[in-house]
C-alpha positions in Angstrom: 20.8 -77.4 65.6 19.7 -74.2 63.9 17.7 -73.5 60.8 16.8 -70.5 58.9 13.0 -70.3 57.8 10.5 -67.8 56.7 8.5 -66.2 59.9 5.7 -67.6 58.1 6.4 -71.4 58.5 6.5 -70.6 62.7 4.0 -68.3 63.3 0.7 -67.2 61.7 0.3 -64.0 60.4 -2.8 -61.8 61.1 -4.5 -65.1 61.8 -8.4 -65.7 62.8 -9.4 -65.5 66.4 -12.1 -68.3 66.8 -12.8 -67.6 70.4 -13.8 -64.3 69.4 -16.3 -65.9 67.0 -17.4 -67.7 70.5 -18.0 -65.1 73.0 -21.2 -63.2 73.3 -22.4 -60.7 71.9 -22.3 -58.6 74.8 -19.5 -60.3 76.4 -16.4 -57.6 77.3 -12.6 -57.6 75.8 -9.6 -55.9 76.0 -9.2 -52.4 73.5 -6.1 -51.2 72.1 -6.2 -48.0 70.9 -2.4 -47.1 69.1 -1.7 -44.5 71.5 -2.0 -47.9 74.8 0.6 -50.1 72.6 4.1 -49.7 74.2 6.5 -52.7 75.3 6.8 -53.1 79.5 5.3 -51.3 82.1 3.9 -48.7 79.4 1.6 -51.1 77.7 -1.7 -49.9 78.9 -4.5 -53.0 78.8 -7.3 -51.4 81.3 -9.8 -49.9 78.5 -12.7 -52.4 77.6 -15.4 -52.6 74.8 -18.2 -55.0 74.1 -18.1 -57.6 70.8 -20.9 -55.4 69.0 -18.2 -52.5 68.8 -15.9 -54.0 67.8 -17.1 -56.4 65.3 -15.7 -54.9 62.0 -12.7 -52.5 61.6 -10.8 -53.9 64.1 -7.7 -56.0 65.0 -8.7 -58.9 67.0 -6.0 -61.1 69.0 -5.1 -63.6 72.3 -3.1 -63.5 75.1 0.5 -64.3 74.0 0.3 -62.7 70.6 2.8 -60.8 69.3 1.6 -57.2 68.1 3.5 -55.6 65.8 2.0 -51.8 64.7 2.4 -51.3 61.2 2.5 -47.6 60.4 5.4 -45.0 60.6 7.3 -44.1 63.1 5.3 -46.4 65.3 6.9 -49.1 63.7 10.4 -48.2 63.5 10.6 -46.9 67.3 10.3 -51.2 68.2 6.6 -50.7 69.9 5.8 -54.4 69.5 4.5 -56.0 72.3 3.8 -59.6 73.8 0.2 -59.5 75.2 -0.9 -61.1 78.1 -3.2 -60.4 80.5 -6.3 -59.8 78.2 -9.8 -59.4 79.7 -11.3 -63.2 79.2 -7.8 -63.8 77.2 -9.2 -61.9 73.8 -8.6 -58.2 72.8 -9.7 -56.1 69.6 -7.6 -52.7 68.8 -5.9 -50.4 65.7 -6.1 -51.9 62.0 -2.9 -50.7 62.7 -1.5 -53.9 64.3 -0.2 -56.6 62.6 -0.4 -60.2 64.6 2.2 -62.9 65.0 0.8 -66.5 66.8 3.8 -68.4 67.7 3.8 -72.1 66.5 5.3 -75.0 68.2 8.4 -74.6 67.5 8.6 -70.7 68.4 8.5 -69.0 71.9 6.6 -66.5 71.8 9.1 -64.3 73.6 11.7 -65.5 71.0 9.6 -64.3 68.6 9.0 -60.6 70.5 13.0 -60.1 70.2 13.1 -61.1 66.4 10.7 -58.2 65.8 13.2 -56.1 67.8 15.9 -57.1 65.4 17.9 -54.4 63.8 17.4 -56.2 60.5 13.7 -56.7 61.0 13.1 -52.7 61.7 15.4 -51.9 59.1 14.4 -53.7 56.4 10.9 -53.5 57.5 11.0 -50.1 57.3 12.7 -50.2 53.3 9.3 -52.5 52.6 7.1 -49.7 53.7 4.3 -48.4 51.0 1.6 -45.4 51.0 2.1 -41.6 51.2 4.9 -39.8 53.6 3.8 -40.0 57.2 1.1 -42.6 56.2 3.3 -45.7 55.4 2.7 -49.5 56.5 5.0 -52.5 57.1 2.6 -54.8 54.7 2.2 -58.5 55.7 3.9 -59.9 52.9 7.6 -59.0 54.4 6.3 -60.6 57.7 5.2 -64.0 55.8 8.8 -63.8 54.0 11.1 -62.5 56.9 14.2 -65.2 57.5 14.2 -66.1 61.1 17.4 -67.8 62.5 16.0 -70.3 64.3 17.5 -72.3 67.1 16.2 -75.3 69.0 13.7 -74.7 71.5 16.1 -75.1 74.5 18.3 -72.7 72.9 15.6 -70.0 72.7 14.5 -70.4 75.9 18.4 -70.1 77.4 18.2 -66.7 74.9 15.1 -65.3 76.4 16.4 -65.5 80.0 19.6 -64.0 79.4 17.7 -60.8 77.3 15.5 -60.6 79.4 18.0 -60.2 82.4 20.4 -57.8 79.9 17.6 -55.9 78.7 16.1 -55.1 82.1 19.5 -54.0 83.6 19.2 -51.3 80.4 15.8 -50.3 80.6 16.8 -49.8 84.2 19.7 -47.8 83.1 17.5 -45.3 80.8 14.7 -44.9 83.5 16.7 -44.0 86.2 18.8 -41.0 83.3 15.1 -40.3 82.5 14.1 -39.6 86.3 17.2 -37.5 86.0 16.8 -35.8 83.3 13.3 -34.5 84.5 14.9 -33.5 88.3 17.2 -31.7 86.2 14.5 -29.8 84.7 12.3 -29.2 87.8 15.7 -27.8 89.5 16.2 -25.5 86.5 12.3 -24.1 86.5 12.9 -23.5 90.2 16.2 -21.4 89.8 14.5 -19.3 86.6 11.3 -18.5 88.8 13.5 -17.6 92.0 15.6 -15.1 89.3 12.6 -14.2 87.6 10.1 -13.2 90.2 12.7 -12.3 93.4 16.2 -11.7 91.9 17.7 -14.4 93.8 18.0 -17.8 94.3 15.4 -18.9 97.0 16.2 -22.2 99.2 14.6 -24.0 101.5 16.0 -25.2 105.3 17.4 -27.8 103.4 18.9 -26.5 100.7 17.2 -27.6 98.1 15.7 -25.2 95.3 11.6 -24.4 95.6 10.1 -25.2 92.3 6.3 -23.3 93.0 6.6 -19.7 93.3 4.0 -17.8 94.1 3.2 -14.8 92.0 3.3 -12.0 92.4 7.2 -11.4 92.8 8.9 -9.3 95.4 9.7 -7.1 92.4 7.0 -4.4 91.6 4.2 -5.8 89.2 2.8 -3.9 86.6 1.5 -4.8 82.5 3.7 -5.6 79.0 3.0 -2.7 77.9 4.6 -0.9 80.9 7.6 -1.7 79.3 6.8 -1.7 75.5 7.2 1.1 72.9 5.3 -1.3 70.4 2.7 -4.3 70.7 1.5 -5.4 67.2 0.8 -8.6 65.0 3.0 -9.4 61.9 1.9 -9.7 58.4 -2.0 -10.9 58.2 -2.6 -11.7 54.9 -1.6 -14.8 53.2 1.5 -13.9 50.7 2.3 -17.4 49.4 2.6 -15.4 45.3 5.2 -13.6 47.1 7.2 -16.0 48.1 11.0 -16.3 46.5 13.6 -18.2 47.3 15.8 -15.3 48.6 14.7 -11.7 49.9 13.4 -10.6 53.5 13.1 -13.5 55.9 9.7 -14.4 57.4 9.8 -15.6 60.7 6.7 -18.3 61.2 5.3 -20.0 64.4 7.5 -23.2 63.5 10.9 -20.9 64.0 10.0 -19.7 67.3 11.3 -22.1 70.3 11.4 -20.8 73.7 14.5 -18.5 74.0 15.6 -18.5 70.8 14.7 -18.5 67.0 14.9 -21.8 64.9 16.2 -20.2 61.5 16.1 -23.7 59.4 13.4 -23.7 57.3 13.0 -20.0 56.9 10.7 -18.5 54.0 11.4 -15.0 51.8 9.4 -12.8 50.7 9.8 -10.7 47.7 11.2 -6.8 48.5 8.2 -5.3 46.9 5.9 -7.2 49.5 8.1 -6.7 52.4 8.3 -2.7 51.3 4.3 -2.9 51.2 4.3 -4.2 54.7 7.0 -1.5 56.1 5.3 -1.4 59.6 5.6 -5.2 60.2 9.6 -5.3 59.7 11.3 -6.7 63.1 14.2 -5.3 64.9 17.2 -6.8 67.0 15.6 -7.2 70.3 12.2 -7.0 69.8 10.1 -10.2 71.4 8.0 -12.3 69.1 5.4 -14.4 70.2 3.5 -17.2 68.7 -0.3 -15.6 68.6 -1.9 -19.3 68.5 -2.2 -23.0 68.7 -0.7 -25.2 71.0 2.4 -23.2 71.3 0.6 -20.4 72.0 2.5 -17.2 74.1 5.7 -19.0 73.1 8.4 -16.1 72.9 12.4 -15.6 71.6 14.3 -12.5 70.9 15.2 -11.2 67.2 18.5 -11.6 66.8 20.9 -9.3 65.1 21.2 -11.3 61.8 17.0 -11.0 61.9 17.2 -7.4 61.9 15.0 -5.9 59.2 13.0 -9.4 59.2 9.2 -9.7 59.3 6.9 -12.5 60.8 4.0 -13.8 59.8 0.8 -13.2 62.1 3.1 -13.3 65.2 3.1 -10.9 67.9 5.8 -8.3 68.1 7.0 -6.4 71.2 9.2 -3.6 71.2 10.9 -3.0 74.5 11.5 0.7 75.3 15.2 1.4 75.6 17.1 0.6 78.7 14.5 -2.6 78.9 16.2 -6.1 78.7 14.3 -8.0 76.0 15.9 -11.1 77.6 14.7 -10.8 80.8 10.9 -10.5 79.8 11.0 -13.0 76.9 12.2 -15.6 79.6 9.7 -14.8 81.9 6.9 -15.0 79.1 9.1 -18.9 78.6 8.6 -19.7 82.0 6.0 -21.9 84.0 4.4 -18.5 85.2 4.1 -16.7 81.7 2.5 -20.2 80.4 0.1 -21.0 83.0 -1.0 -17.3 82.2 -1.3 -17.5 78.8 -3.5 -21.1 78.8 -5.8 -19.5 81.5 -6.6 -16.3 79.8 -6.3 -17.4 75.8 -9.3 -17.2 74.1 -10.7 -19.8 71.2 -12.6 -23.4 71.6 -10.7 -25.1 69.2 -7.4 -23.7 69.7 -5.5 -21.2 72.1 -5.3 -17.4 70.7 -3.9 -14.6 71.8 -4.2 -11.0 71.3 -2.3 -7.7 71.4 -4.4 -6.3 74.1 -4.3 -9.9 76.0 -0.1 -9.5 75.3 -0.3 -6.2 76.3 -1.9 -6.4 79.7 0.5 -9.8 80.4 1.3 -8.9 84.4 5.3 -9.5 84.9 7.9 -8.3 87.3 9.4 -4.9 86.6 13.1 -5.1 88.5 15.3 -2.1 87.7 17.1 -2.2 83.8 20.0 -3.1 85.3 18.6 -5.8 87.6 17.0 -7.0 84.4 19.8 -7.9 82.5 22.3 -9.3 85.6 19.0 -11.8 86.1 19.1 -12.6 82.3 22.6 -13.4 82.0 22.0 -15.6 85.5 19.0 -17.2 83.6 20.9 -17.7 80.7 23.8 -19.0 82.3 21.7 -21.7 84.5 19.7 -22.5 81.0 23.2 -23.3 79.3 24.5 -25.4 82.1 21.3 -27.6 82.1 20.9 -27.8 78.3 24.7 -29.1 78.7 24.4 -31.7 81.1 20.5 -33.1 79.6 22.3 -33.4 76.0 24.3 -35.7 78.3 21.6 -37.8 79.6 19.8 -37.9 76.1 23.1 -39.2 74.4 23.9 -41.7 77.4 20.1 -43.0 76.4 20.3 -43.0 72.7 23.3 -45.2 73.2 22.0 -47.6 75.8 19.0 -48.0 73.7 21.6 -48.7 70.3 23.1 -51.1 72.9 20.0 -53.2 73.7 19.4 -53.3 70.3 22.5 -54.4 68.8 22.6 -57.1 71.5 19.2 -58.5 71.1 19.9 -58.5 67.5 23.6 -60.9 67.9 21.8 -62.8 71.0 18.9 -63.9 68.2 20.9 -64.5 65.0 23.6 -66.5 67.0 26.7 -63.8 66.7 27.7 -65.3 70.0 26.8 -68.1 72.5 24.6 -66.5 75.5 25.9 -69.1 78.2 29.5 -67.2 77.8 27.9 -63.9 77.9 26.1 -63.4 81.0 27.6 -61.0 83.5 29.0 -58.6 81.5 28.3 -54.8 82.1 25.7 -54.0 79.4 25.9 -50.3 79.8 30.0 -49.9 79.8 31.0 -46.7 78.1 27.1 -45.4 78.1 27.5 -43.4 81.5 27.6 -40.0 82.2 
C-alpha cells in the first residue's frame, strides 16, 4: 500500500541532538566544513573538533542523518549525504546543512534518494530566498514536501535495486572521468614535445612523456627577444566612459588560454579610447592576464579585435616573421605556468610585470618552425577538445540518467522487481 505524506510526518526536520547535550565538554566529534560534504567515496569525515568549538553556530547531527546543504549551487548539484561513520556517532558542521531524521516508517536510505528527486531539486530550488549567489532551500518546503511513500518492504526492495543501478553509473562516469584526464595528460605531453623539441618524443614503449625537461633542444633566449612591444593596457579606472557600443575592452574575464572569450565584452567611449592611443591592440599581438589566480594566462588578438584595447593586461607585440601562436601556447602550457607561479610577485595574489613578461625564457625555433609547430599544437588541441566534449556529454547524460531513474524508482513510475538487469547507461557511450 502507498501513501502520499508531507516529509514532515516521517522524518524530523533540523531536529535536537540530545547526545550532544550528553557528551563532555571536551569530548571530540566529527566537523563538516561545506567544502567535505559530497555523496560516496567523496564525503570526507576525518577532521575533528572539541564540543567547546562548536557549541553555537553550528549544525549538529547523528550517524544516519540525512544532510541536505541549503545554499546555491550546493544544493541543486544533489550533495546530500547519508552520514555514518561519525566519531562517537555525533558530528557538528555548516549552518549550511539542513537535517532530515528518518522515523519509523522511513529508511533512511529511502529518504537520501527522495532528496535526489528531480522534483525535490527542482522545486526546491523555485523555493529558494536571499540575494543572487546567497540563496537557501528554507525548512518550511522540507516540512511540506509530498513524499510518495511505499510500505517499508517496498522501500527496502527500492534501495537495493538503486543502489545496484546507481553504482553501475557512478561507475560509468568515473571510469569517462579517468579518461578524460589521460586524455589531457597525453595532450600536455604532445604540446611540450612540440613546444620545447619540435617533435613528438616517445618512450621504448610508445607512449607519450608528459615531464619535459626545460630547457628545449631549441635555442633559449627572453620574450623580449622576440617582441617589438611589451606594455600594460589601460591603468586607470574608466567606468564614466563606458557606453554600450564604441572600442572593445578586453578584461581578464575574456582571456582563456588560446583564445579570447568575447561574451561579455565592455566599450569604451571614442574620445577615451583616442586618449589612450598607445594602449590600442593589434591582430596578433599576445595579451596576458597581469594578475590573480589566472595570472600569465595568454590568447592572441584576433582580427575582428583589431584596434581593441584591454584593460591593465599585458600586451606583446611579436616582431614580424614571429608566430604569435607558437609563443602564446607555450606561455599556455605547463612550462609557461609553472614559471609564472614561481617567479610572480604579491602575498595576496599572483602579479606580474612587463620586465617579469619580458625576461619570460622560451624556445626560439626558426619562424618557420614556429608556425608548422603551432598548426601541430593547434591541430592536437582541436582533436582533444573534440573527443573530451564527448566524454563531458556522455557524463552529463549518465548523470540525467541516474536522476531520472531514481526519481521513477521513488515515486512508483514503474515496479523495480521488473526492472533489474537492464543496461542503465544504453545510448550514453562514446
Amino acid at each position: 500500500m502507498t501513501t502520499t505524506v508531507r516529509l514532515r510526518h516521517i522524518a524530523q526536520v533540523n531536529p535536537g541532538t540530545p547526545a550532544f547535550d550528553r557528551l563532555n565538554s571536551d569530548g571530540e566529534l566529527t566537523f563538516l566544513p561545506m567544502e567535505a560534504v559530497w555523496p560516496d567515496h567523496r564525503l570526507n569525515i576525518s577532521q575533528r573538533r572539541v564540543k567547546t568549538a562548536v557549541t553555537t553556530g553550528y549544525t549538529r547531527f547523528q550517524d544516519r542523518d540525512v544532510l541536505v546543504p541549503k545554499i546555491t549551487p550546493t544544493f541543486e548539484a544533489g550533495r546530500a549525504v547519508l552520514i555514518e561513520g561519525l566519531l562517537g556517532g555525533l558530528g557538528a558542521g555548516t549552518t549550511e546543512l539542513h537535517v532530515l531524521r528518518a522515523g519509523a516508517d522511513v529508511d533512511p536510505r529511502f529518504l537520501l534518494y527522495v532528496v535526489n528527486t528531480h522534483s525535490f531539486l527542482k522545486l526546491g530550488q523555485a523555493e529558494m530566498y536571499g540575494v543572487a549567489g546567497q540563496q537557501r532551500v528554507p525548512d518550511d518546503f522540507l516540512r511540506n514536501f509530498p513524499v510518495h511513500l511505499p510500505s517499508m518492504q517496498e522501500q527496502q526492495r527500492i534501495v537495493t535495486f538503486l543502489d545496484d543501478q546507481t553504482a553501475k553509473i557512478d561507475r560509468y562516469v568515473e571510469l569517462h572521468r579517468a579518461l578524460r584526464k589521460k586524455l589531457h595528460e597525453k595532450q600536455q605531453g604532445v604540446t611540450e614535445a612540440l613546444l620545447l623539441h619540435g617533435r613528438i618524443i616517445t618512450d621504448v614503449a610508445g607512449s607519450t612523456q608528459t615531464h619535459l625537461p626545460f630547457p628545449s633542444s631549441f635555442p633559449v633566449g627572453r620574450l623580449k627577444n622576440v617582441a617589438a612591444r611589451i606594455d600594460v593596457g589601460i591603468a586607470e579606472a574608466a567606468t564614466h566612459a563606458y557606453s554600450p557600443t564604441g572600442t572593445p575592452l578586453v578584461r581578464a574575464m575574456n582571456i582563456r588560454p588560446n583564445r579570447l572569450d568575447l561574451n561579455d565584452l565592455l566599450h569604451i567611449e571614442p574620445w577615451f579610447a583616442n586618449r589612450n592611443r598607445s594602449k590600442y591592440v593589434q591582430a596578433g599581438d599576445i595579451l596576458t592576464v597581469r594578475t590573480g589566480q589566472a595570472a600569465g594566462v595568454s590568447a592572441v588578438v584576433p582580427q575582428e579585435m583589431h584596434h581593441s584595447q584591454t584593460f591593465t593586461q599585458l600586451i606583446t607585440t611579436p616582431q614580424h616573421g614571429v608566430s604569435a601562436e607558437y609563443f602564446c601556447q607555450f606561455l599556455n602550457s605547463r612550462v609557461g605556468r609553472e614559471y609564472f607561479e614561481l617567479v610572480s610577485w604579491g602575498s595576496a595574489q599572483p602579479n606580474i610585470s612587463v620586465p617579469l613578461l619580458a625576461n619570460t625564457p622560451v624556445p626560439l625555433p626558426a619562424p618557420g618552425m614556429q608556425k608548422l609547430i603551432a598548426s601541430q599544437v593547434k591541430a592536437n588541441m582541436e582533436s582533444v577538445s573534440s573527443l573530451d566534449n564527448k566524454i563531458s556529454r556522455a557524463c552529463i547524460l549518465a548523470a540525467e540518467r541516474r536522476q531520472a531513474l531514481i526519481t521513477a524508482a521513488v515515486t512508483g513510475q514503474f515496479d523495480v522487481s521488473t526492472a533489474s538487469g537492464r543496461n542503465v547507461t544504453d545510448g550514453v557511450s562514446v
